[in-house]
C-alpha positions as CSV (number, residue, x, y, z in Angstrom):
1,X,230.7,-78.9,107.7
2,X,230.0,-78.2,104.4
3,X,228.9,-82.1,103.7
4,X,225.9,-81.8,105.8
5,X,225.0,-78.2,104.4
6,X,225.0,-80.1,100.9
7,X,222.9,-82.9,102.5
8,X,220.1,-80.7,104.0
9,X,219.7,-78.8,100.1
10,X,219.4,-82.2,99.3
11,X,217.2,-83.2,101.3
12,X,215.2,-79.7,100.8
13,X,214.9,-80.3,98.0
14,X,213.6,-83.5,98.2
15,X,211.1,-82.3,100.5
16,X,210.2,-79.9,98.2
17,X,209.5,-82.5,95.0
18,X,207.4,-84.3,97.9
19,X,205.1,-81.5,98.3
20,X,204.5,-81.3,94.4
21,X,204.0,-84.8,94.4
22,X,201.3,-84.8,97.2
23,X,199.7,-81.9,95.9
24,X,199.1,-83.8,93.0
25,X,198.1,-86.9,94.9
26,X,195.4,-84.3,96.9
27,X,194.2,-83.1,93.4
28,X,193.7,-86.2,91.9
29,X,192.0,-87.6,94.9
30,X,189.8,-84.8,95.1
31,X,189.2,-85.0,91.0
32,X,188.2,-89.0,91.4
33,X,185.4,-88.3,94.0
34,X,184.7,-84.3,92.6
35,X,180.8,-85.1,91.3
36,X,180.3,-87.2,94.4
37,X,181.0,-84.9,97.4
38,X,178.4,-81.9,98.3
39,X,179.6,-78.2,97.9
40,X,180.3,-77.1,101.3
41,X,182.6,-80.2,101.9
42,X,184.5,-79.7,98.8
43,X,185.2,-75.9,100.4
44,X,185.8,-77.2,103.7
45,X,188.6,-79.7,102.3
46,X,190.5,-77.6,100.2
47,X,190.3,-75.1,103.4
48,X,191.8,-77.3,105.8
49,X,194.3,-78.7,103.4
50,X,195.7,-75.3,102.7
51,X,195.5,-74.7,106.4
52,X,196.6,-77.4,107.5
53,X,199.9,-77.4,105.2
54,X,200.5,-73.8,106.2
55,X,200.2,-74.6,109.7
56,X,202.7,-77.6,110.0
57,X,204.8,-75.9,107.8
58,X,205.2,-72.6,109.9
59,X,205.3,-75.3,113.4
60,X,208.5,-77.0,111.5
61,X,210.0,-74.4,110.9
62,X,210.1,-73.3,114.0
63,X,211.4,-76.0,115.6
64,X,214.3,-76.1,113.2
65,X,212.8,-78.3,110.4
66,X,213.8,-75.8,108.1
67,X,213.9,-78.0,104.9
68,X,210.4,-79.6,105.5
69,X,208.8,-76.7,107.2
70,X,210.0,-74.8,103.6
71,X,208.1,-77.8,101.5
72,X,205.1,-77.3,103.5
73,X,204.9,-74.3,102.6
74,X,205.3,-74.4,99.1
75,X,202.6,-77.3,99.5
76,X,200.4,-74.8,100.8
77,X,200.9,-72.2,98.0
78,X,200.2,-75.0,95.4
79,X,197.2,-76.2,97.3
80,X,195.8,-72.4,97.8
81,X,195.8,-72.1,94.2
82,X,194.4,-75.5,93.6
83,X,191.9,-74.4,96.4
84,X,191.1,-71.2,93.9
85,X,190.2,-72.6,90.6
86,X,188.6,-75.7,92.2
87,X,186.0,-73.3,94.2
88,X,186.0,-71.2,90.8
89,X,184.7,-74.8,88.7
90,X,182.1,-75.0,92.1
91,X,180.6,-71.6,91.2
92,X,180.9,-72.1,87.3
93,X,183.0,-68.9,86.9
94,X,183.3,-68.1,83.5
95,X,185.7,-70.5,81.7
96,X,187.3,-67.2,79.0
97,X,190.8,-66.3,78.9
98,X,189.7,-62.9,81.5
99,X,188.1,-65.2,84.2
100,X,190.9,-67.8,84.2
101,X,193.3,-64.2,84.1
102,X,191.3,-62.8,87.2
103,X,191.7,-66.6,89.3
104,X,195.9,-66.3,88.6
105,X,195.9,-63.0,89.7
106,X,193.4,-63.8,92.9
107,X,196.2,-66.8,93.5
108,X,199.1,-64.5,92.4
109,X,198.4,-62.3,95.0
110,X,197.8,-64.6,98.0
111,X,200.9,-66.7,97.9
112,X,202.7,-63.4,97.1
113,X,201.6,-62.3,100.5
114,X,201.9,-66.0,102.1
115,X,205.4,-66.0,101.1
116,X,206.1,-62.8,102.5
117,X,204.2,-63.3,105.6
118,X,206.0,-66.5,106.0
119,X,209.5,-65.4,105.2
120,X,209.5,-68.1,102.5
121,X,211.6,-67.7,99.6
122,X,210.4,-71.2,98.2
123,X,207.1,-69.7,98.2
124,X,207.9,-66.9,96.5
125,X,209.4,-68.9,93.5
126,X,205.6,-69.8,93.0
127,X,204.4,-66.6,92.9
128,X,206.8,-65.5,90.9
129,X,206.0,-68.5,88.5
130,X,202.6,-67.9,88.6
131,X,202.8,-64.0,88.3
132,X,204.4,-65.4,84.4
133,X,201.6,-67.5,84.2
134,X,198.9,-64.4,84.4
135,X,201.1,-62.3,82.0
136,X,200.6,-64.8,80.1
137,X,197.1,-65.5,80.6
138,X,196.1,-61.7,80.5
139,X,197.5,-61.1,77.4
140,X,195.5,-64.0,75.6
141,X,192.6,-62.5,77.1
142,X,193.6,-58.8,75.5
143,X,194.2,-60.6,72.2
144,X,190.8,-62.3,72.5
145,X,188.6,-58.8,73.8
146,X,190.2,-56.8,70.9
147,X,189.2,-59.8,68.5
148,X,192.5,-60.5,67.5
149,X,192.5,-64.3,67.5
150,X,189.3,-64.2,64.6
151,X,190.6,-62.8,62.3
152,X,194.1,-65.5,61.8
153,X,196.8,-64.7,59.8
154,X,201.0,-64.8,61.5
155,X,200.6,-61.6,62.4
156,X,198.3,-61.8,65.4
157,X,200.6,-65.1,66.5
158,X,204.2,-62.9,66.3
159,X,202.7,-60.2,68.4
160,X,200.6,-62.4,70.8
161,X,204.3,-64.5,71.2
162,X,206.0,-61.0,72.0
163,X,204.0,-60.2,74.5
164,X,204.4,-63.7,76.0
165,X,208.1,-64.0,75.8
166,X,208.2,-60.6,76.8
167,X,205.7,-61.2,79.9
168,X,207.4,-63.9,80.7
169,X,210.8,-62.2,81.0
170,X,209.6,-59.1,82.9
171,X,208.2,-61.9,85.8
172,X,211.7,-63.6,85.6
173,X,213.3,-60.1,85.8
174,X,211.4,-59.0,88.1
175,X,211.3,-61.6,90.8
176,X,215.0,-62.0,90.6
177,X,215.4,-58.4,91.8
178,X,212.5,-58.6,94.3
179,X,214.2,-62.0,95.6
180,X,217.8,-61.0,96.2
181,X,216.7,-57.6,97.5
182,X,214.5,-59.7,99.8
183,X,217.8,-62.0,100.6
184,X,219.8,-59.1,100.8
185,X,217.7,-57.6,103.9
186,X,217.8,-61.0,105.6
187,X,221.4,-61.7,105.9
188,X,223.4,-61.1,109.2
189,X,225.9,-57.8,108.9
């Protein structure tokens, strides 16, 4: 019994390097033929993609695919936020540390509620990831509004690593608790 529970984590998370793998595959694909494709295709692909990966994952799951069904999803939270900065570059959003802050919160938030909608905890691994990667993000972005990376010297690097490391931390912290509450509410008894 406990031999195949070790086989389907392993195969899980197979599944799961997979759908990094072809999200990468989808992003360079995309990336080769970019400044060929008109603007309303480009949206209409990443659309479906996301869709689409959402979709199959949520029909696998299901029908007791659990370990694929989970990588599709995390395939569709990787391909949402692909989906966001690529539609951001289409629209020539503004390219400073605030506009890239405002596009990880924008995909922060949406596979935050994806993974909660779809009862994936995979899925919420990546938001949690990426809610470090917008504390990160925003706080470059306070550093560069209160002119703090002009003027040079250690001092601005020190603090601007403290509130990285300490960012960081509090997303790590933070999503721990969230998750195991979240498991916590989910198991039988």
């Amino acid at each position: 019994m406990l031999k195949n529970k070790k086989a389907a984590s392993f195969g899980t998370i197979v599944a799961i390097f997979g759908s990094v793998l072809i999200a990468l595959g989808v992003a360079w694909l995309i990336a080769q033929n970019w400044h060929q494709m008109p603007a309303p295709l480009k949206i209409f692909i990443l659309l479906a993609a996301t869709s689409g990966a959402y979709t199959a994952g949520t029909i696998l799951r299901v029908r007791d695919y659990h370990g694929i069904g989970k990588a599709l999803l995390v395939l569709g939270a990787l391909l949402y936020t692909l989906s966001i900065f690529l539609i951001a570059q289409i629209y020539s959003t503004k390219v400073t540390f605030q506009g890239q802050a405002w596009l990880w919160l924008l995909a922060w938030a949406g596979i935050f509620a994806a993974s909660y909608g779809f009862q994936s905890s995979a899925s919420y691994v990546v938001a949690v990831i990426e809610y470090g990667i917008w504390v990160i993000i925003q706080t470059f972005a306070f550093f560069e509004s209160a002119g703090l990376f002009s003027g040079g010297g250690y001092g601005h690097a020190v603090l601007a690593s403290f509130f990285m490391v300490s960012g960081i931390a509090l997303a790590l912290t933070t999503g721990s608790a969230l998750y195991l509450k979240w498991r916590e509410s989910k198991s039988p008894g």
